[in-house]
Backbone as a printed PyTorch tensor [residue, N CA C, xyz], in Angstrom:
tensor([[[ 79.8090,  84.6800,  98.7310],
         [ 78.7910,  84.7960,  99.7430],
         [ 77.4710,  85.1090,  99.0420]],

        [[ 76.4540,  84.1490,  99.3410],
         [ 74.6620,  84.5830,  98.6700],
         [ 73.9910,  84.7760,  99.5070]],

        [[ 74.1450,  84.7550, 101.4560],
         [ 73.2350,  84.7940, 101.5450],
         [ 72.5820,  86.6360, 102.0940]],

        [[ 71.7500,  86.3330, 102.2260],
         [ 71.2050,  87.5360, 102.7740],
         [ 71.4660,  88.0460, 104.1860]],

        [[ 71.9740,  89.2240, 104.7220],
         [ 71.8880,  89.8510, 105.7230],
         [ 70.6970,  89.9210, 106.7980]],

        [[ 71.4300,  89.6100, 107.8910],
         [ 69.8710,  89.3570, 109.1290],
         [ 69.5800,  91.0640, 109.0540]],

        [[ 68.6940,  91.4100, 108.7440],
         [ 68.6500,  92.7900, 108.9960],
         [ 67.6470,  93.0810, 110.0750]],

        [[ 68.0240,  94.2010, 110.8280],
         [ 66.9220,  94.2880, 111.9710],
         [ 66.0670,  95.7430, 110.9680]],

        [[ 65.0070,  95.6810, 111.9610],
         [ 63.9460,  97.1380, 111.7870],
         [ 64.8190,  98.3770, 111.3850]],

        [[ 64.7220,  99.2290, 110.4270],
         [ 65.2440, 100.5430, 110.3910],
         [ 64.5490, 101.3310, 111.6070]],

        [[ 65.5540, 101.9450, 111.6810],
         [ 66.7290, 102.9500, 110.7300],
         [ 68.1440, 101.7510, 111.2950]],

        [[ 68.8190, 101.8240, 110.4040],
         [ 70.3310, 101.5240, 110.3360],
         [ 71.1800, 101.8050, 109.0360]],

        [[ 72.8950, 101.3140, 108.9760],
         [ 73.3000, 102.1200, 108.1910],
         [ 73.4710, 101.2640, 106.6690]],

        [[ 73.8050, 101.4880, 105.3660],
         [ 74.4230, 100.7660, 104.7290],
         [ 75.8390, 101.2150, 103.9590]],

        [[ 77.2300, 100.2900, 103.6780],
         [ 77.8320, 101.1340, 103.6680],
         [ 78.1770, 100.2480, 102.1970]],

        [[ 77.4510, 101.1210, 101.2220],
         [ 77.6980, 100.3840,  99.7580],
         [ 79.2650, 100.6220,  98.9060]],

        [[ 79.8330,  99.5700,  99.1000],
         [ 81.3520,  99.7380,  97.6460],
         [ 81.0920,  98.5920,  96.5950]],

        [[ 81.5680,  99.7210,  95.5650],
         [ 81.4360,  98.8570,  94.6980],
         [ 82.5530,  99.1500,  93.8610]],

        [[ 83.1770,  98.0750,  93.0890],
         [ 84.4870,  98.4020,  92.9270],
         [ 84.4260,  97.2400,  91.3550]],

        [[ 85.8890,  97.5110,  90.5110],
         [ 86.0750,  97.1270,  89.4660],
         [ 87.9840,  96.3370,  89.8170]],

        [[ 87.5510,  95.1130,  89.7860],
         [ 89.1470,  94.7320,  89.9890],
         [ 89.9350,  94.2790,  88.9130]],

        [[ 91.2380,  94.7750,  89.1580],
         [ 92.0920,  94.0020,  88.1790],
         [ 92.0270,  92.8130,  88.1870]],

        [[ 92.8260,  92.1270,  87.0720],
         [ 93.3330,  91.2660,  86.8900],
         [ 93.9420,  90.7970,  87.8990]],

        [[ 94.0400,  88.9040,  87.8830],
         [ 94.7760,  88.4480,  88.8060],
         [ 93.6320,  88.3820,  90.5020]],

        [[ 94.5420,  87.6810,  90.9560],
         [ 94.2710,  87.5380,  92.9070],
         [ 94.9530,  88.5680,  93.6110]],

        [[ 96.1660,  88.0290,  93.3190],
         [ 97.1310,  88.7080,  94.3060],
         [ 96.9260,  89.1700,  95.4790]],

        [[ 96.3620,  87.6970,  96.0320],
         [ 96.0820,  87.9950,  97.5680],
         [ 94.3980,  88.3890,  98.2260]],

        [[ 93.8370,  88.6200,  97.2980],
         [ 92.5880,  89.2680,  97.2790],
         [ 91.7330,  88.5940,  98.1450]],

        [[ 91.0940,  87.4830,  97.7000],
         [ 90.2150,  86.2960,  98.4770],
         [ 90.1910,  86.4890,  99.5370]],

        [[ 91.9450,  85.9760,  99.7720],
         [ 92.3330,  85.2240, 100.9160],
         [ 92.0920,  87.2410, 102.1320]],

        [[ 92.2650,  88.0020, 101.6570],
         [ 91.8620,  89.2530, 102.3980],
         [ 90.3900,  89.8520, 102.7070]],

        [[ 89.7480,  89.5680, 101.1700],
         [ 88.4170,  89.6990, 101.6330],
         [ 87.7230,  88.6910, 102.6560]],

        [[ 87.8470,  87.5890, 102.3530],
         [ 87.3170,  86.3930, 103.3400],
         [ 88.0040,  87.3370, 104.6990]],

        [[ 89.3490,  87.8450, 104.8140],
         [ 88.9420,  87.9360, 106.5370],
         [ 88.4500,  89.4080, 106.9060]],

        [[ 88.6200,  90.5030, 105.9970],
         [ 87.5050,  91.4040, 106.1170],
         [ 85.7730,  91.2880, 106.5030]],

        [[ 85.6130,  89.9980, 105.8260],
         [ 84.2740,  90.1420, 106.4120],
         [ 84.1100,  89.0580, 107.7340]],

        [[ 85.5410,  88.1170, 107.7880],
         [ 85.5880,  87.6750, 109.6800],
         [ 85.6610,  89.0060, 110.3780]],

        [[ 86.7260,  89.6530, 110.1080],
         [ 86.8990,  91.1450, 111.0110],
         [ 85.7030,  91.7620, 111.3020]],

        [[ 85.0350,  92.4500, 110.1810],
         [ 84.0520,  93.6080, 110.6630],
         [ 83.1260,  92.5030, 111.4320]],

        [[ 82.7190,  91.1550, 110.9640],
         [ 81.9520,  90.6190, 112.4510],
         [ 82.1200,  90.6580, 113.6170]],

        [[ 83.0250,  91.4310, 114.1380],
         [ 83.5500,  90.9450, 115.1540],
         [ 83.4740,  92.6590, 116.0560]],

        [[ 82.7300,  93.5430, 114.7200],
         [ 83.2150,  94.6950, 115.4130],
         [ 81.5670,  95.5020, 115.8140]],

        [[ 81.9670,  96.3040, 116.9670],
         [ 80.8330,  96.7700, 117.6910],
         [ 79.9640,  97.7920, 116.5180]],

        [[ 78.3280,  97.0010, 116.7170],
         [ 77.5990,  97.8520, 115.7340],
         [ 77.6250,  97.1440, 114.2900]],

        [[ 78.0430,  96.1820, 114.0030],
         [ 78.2210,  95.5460, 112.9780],
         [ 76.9020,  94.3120, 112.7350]],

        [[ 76.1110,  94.3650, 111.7880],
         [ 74.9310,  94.0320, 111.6040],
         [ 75.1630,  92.5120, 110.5990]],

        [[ 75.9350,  92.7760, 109.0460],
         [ 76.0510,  91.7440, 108.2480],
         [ 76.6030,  92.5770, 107.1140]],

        [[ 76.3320,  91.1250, 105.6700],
         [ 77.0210,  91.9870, 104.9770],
         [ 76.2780,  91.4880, 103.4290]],

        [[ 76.2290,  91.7150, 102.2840],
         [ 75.6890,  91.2170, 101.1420],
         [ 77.4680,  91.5580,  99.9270]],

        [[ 77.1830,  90.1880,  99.2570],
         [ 78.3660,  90.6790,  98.2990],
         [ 78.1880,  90.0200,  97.3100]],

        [[ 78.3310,  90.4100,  95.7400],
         [ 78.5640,  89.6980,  94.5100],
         [ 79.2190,  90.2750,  93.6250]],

        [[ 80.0700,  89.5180,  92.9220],
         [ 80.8610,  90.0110,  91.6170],
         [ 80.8210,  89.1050,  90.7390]],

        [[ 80.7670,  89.8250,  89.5150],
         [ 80.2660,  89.5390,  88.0920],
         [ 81.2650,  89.2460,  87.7950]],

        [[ 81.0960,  88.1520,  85.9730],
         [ 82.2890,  87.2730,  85.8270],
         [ 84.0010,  88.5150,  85.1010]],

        [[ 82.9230,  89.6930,  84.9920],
         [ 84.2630,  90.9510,  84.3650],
         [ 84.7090,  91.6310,  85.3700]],

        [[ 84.8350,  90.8660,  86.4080],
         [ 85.4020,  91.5210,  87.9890],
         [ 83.9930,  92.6150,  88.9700]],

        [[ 83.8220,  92.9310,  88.5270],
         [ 82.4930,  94.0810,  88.9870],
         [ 81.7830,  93.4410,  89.9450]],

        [[ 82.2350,  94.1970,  90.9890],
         [ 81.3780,  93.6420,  92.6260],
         [ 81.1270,  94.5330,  93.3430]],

        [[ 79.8850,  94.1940,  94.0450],
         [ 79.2690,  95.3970,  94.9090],
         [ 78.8430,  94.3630,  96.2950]],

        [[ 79.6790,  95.1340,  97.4590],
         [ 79.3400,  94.4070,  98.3830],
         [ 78.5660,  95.6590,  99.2230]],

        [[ 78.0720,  94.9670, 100.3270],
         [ 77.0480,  96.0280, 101.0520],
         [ 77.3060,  95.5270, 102.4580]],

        [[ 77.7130,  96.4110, 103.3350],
         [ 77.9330,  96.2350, 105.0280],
         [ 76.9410,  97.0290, 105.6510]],

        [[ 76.2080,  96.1530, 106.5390],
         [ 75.2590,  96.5500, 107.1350],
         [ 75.6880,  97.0870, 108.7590]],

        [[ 75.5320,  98.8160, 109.1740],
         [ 75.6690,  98.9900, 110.6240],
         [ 74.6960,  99.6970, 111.3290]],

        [[ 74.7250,  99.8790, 112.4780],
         [ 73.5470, 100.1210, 113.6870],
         [ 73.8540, 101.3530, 113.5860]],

        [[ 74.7420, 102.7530, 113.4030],
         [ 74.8280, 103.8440, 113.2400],
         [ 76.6400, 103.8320, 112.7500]],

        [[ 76.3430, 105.6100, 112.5110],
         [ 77.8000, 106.1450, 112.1940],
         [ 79.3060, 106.2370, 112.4570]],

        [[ 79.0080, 105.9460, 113.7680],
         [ 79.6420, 105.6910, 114.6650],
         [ 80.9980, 104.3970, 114.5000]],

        [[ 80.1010, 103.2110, 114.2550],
         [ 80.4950, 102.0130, 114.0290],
         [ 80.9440, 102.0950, 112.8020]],

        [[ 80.2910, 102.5780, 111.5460],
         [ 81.2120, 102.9280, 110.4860],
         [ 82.5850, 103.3510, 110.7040]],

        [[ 82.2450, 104.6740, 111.7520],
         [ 83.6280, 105.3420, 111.7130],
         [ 85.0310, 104.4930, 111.9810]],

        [[ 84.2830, 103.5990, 113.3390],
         [ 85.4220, 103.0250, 114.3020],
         [ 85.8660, 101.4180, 112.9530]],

        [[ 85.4290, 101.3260, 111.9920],
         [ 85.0410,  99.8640, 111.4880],
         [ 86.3440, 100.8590, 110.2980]],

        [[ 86.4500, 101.5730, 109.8310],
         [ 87.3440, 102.3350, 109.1890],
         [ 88.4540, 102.3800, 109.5130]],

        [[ 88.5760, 102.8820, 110.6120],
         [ 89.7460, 102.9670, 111.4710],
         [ 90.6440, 101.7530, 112.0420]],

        [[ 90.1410, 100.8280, 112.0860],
         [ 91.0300,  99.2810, 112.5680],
         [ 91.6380,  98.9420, 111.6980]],

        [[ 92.8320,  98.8280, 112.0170],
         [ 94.4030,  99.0090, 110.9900],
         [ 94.3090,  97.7170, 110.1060]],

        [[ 93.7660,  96.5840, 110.3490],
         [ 93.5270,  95.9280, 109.4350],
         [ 92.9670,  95.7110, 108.7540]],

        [[ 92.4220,  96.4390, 109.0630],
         [ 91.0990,  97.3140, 107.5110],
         [ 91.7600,  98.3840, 106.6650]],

        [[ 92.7730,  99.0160, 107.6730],
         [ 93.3420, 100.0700, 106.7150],
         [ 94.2640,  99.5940, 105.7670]],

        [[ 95.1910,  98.6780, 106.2630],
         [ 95.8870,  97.7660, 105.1630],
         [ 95.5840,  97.1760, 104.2890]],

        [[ 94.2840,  96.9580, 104.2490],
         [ 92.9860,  96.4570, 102.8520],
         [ 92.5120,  97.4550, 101.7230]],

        [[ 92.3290,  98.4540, 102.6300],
         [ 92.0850,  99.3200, 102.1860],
         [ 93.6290,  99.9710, 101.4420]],

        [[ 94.5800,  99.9480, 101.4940],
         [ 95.8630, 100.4020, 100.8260],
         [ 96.2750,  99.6230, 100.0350]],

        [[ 95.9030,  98.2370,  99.9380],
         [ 96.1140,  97.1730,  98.9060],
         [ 95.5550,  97.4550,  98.0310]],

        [[ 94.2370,  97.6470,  98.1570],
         [ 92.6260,  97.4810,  97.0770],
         [ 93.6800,  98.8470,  96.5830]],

        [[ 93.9200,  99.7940,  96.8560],
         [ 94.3600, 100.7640,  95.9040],
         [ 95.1460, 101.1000,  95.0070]],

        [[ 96.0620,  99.8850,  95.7760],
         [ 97.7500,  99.9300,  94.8420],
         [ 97.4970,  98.2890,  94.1670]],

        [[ 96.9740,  97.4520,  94.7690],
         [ 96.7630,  96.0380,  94.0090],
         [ 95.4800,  95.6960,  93.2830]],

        [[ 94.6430,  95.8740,  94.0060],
         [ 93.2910,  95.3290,  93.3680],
         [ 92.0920,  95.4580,  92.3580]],

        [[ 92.7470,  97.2070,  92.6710],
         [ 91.1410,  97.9430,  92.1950],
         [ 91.1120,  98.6570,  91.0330]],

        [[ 90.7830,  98.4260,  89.9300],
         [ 90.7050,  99.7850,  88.5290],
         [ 90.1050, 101.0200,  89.2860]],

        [[ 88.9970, 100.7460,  89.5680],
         [ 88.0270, 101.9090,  90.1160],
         [ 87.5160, 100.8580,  91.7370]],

        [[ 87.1290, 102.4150,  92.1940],
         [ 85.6720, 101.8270,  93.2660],
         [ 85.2690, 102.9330,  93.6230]],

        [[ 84.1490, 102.6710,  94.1780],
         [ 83.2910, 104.1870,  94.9350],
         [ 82.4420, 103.2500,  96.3680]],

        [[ 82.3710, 104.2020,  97.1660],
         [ 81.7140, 103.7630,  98.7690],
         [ 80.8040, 104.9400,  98.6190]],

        [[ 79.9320, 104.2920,  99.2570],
         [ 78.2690, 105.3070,  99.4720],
         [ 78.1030, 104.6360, 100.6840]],

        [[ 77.6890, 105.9770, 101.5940],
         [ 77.3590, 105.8710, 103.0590],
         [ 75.6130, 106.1490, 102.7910]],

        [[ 74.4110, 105.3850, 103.0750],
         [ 73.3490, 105.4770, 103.4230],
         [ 72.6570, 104.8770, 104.5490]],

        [[ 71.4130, 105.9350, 104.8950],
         [ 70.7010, 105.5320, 106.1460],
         [ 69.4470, 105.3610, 105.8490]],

        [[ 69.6420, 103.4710, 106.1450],
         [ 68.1630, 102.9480, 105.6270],
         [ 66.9940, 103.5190, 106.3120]],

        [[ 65.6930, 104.0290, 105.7610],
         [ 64.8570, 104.2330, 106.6960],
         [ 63.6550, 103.6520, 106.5580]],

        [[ 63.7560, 102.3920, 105.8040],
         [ 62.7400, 101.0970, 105.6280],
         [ 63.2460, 100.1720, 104.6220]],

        [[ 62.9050,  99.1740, 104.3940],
         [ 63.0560,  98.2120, 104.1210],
         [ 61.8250,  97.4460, 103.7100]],

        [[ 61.9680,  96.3120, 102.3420],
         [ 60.9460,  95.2590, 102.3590],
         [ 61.5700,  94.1800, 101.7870]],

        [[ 60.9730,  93.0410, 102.2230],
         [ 61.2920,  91.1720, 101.9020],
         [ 60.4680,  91.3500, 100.9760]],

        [[ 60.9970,  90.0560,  99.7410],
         [ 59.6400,  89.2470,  98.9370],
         [ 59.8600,  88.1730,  98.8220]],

        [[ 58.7410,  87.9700,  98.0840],
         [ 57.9000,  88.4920,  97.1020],
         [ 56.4840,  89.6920,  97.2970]],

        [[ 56.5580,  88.6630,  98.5910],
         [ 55.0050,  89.4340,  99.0250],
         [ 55.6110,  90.7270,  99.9010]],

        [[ 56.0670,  90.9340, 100.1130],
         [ 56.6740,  92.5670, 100.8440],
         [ 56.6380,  92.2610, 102.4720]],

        [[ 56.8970,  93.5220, 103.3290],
         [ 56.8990,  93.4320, 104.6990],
         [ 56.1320,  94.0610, 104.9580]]])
């Protein structure tokens, strides 16, 4: 995925992971591709930004309207089963950072 997130006006949330994967698929793709059908689909859910480098190293970024929607976007069991894979299958490392944008700018020329 390259493109950019529709982002509306701050304040909203971002919910940054960034993670280091093993070796191999094992299923991976085919899970992330519907992680990011899922969270579209879920209330408060804005977009999403993602890239990984050719030594596995990816940082994706989910964009939400408040905390709330984080919380409930956590909690949907088929997220949680992603989330229990990435731990036992996928992941060397990762870390999630919860931030609350409170501006934003486009370029070149800014907003």
């Amino acid at each position: 995925m390259s493109d950019f997130a529709p982002l509306p006006d701050p304040p909203y949330y971002a919910v940054i992971f960034t993670a280091q994967r093993n070796d191999g698929d094992a299923g991976y793709s085919q899970m992330a591709d519907r992680m990011v059908e899922l969270a579209a689909t879920q209330p408060g859910y804005i977009g999403v930004e993602s890239t990984r480098d050719t030594a596995g190293l990816g940082i994706t970024v989910s964009y939400w309207r408040d905390e709330a929607a984080i919380i409930n976007w956590k909690a949907v069991s088929e997220h949680m089963l992603a989330q229990k894979l990435g731990r036992s299958r996928w992941y060397k490392y990762y870390t999630l950072r919860v931030a609350k944008v409170e501006r934003h700018y486009d370029g070149p020329e800014g907003r």
